[in-house]
KOLLOMAR-675524 format. One record per residue (C-alpha): residue number from 1; residue in one letter; y, z, x. Coordinates in steps of 0.25 Angstrom, whole numbers, plus 2048, in hexadecimal, padded with zeros to 3 digits. Each point is the difference from the previous one (the first is absolute). Example, Ala and Ser with C-alpha at 12.3 -4.5 7.8 and 13.67 -1.06 7.14 Angstrom:
BEGIN
TORZA/1/A/7EE/81F/831
TORZA/2/S/80E/7FE/806
END
This chain:
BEGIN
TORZA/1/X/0E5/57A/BFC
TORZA/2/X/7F2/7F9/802
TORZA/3/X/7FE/7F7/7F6
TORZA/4/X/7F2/803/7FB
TORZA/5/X/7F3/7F8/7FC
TORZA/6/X/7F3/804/7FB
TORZA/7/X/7F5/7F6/802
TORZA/8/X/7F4/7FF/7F7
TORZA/9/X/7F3/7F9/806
TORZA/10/X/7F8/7FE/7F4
TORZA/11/X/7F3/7F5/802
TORZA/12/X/7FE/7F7/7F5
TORZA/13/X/805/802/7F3
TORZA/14/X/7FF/7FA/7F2
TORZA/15/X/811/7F6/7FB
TORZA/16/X/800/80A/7F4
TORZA/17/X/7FF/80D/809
TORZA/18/X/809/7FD/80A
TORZA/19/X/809/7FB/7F6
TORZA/20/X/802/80D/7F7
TORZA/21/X/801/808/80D
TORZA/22/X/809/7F9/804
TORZA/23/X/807/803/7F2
TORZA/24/X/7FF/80E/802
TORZA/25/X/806/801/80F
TORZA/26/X/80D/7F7/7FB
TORZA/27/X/803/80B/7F6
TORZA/28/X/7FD/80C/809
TORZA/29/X/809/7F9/80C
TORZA/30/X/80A/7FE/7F6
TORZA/31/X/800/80E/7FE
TORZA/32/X/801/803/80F
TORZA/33/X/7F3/808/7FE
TORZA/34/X/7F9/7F7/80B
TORZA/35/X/805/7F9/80C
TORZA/36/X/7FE/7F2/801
TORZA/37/X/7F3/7FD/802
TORZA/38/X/7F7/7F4/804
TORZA/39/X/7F0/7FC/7F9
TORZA/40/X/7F8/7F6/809
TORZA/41/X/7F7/7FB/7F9
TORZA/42/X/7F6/7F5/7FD
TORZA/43/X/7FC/7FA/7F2
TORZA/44/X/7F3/7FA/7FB
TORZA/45/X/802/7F1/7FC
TORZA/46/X/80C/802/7F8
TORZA/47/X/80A/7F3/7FA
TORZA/48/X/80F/806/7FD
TORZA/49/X/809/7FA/7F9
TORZA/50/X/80F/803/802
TORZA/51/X/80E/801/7F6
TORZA/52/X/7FF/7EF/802
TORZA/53/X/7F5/7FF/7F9
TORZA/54/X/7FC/7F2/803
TORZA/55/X/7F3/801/7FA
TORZA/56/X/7FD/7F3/803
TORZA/57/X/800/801/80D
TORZA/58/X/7F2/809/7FE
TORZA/59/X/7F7/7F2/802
TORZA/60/X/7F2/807/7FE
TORZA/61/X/7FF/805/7F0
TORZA/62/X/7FD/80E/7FC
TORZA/63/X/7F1/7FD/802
TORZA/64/X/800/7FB/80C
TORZA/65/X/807/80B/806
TORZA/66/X/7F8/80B/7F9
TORZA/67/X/7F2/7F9/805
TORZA/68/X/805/801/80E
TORZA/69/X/802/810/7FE
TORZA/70/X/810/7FD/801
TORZA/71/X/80A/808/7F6
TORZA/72/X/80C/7FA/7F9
TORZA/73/X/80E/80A/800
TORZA/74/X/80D/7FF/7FA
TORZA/75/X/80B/806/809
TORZA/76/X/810/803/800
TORZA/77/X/7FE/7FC/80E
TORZA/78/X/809/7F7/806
TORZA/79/X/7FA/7F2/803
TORZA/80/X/7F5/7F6/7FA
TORZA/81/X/7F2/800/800
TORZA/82/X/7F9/807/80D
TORZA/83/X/7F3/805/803
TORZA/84/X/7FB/80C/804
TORZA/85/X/7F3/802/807
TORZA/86/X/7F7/807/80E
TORZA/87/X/804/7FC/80C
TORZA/88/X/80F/803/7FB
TORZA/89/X/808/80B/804
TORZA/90/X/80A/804/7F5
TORZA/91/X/80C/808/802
TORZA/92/X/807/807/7F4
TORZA/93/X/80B/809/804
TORZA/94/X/808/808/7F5
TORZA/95/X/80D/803/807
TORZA/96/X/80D/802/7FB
TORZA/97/X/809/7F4/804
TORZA/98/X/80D/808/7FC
TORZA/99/X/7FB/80B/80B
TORZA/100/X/7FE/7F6/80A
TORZA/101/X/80D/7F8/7FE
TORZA/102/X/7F6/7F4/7FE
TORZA/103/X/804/7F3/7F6
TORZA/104/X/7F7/7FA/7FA
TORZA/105/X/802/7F4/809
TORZA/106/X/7FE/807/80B
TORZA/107/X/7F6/80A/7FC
TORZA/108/X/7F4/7F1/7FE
TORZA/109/X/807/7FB/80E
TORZA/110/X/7FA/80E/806
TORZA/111/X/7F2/7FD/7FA
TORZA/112/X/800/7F3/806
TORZA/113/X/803/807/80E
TORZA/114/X/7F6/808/7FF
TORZA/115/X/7F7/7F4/7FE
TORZA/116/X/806/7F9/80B
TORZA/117/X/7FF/80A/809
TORZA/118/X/7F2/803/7FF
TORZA/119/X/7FE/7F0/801
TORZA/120/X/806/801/80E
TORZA/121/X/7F8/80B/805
TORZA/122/X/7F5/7F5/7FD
TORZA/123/X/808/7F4/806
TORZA/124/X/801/7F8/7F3
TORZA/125/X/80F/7FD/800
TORZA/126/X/802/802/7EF
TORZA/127/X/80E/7FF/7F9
TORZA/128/X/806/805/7F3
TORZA/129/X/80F/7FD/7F9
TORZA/130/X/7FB/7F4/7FA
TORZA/131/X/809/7FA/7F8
TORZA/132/X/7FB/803/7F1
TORZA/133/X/7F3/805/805
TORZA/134/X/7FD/80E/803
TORZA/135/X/7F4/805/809
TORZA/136/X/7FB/7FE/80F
TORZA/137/X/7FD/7F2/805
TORZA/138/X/7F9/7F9/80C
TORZA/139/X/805/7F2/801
TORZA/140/X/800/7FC/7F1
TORZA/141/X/7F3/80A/7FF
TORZA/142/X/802/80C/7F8
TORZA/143/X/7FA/80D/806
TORZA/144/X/807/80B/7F8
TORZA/145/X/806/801/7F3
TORZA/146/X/809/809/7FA
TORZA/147/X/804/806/7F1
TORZA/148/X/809/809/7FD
TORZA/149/X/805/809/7F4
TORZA/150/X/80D/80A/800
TORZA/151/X/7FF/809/7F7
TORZA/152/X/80E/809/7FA
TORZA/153/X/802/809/80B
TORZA/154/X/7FE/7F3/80A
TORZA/155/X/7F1/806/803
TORZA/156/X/7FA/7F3/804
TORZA/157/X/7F1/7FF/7FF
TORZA/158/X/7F3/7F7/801
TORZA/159/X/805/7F8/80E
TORZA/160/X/7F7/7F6/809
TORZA/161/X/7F2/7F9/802
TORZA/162/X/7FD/7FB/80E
TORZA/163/X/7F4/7F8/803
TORZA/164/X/7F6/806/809
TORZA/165/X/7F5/7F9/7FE
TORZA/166/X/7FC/7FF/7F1
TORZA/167/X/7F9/7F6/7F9
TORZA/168/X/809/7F4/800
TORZA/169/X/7F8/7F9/7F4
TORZA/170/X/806/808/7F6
TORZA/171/X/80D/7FA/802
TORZA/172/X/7FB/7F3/7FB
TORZA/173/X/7FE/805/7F3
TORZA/174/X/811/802/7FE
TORZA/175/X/80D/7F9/806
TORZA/176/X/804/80D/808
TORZA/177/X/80D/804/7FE
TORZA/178/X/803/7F4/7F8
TORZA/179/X/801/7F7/80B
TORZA/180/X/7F7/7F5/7FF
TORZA/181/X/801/7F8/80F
TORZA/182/X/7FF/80D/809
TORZA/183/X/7F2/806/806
TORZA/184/X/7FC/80D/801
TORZA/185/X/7FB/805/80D
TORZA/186/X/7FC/80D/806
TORZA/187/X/801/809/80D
TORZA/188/X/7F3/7FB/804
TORZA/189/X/801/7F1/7FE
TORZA/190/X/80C/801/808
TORZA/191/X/7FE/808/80B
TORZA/192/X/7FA/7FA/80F
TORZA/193/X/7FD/80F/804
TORZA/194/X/7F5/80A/7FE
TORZA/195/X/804/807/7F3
TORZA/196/X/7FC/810/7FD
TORZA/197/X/7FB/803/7F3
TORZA/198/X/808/802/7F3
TORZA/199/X/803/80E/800
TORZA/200/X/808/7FF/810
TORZA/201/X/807/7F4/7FA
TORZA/202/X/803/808/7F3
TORZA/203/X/805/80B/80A
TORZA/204/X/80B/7F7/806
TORZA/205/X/804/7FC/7F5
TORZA/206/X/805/80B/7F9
TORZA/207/X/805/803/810
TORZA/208/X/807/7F4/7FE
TORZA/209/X/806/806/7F2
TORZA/210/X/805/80D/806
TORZA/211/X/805/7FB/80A
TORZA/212/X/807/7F3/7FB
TORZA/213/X/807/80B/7F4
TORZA/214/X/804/80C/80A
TORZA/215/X/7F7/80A/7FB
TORZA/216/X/800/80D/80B
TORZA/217/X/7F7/80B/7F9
TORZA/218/X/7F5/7F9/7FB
TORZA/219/X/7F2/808/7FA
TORZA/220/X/7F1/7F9/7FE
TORZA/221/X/7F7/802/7F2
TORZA/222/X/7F2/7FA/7FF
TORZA/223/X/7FD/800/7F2
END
């Protein structure tokens, strides 16, 4: 049997939406009521905060980041501290791991083949499987990150961040990711080639997902 996948497009949308809808699918996957399913998104300037919670590593206080428009979340993510902005395409698929015959292990090592994969059709050479450091990386430049949460019924949800081309100052206000001697970079810095817009890119990227996890029968939303 075709394994199935339903992909929402969905524009720019506020941490705390995408967070409760993403709370809602989880309980209908488990239920079996939907198939898997994939939200590409974007968020406003949004900090999130992951189950480390290594708050210190949010270097800007609570003012700062509000008088630059930027929200502050608390997350059961996987992970550190990250941001969230435009110019980033987000991937949350809600997909049950169990189905798929996906560890967990292996399940974050797919997401950061789908990052690598999109990287090469750019010709940036990106690497992941780092040793205690999840997400995509160009030399010791960090293009993508990942966070993951499994819920009971191994339904995985929220997923990856890649780079396109935000804006690269927000990340001065935090230590991303908890890592303090590593840059963050973007598709844009690094590419010597003619780039298309952010939505094409977007589009190979979740190319890049489906084919990366096998999907075969695979049906578009735009919400």
């Amino acid at each position: 049997m075709a394994r199935k996948l339903e992909v929402w497009r969905m524009g720019l949308v506020k941490y705390r939406d995408a967070l409760e809808l993403q709370a809602k699918l989880v309980e209908c996957r488990r239920q079996g009521s939907i198939s898997d399913t994939l939200l590409s998104l974007q968020h406003p300037p949004t900090f999130t905060v992951g189950k480390r919670r290594t708050v210190h590593n949010i270097v800007s206080s609570p003012e700062v980041l509000e008088s630059i428009g930027a929200e502050v979340h608390y997350t059961e993510r996987g992970g550190d501290v990250t941001f969230h902005g435009p110019g980033q395409a987000i991937l949350y698929p809600i997909i049950s791991l169990r189905e798929a015959k996906l560890g967990a292990r292996r399940y974050v090592e797919g997401l950061e083949d789908t990052m690598i994969k999109l990287c090469a059709l750019h010709k940036i050479k990106a690497k992941g499987r780092m040793t205690k450091e999840t997400g995509v990386w160009v030399e010791n430049r960090k293009i993508g990150a990942i966070g993951v949460r499994i819920s009971g019924g191994g339904i995985a949800s929220h997923g990856l961040a890649f780079n396109i081309n935000p804006d690269l100052n927000f990340y001065t206000h935090i230590i991303p990711c908890g890592i303090p001697d590593k840059e963050v970079t973007s598709l844009h810095k690094e590419s010597f080639l003619q780039l298309p817009d952010e939505d094409p890119v977007t589009q190979q990227l979740i190319k890049c997902f489906i084919e990366v996890f096998g999907y075969e029968d695979v049906t578009w939303k735009t919400t």
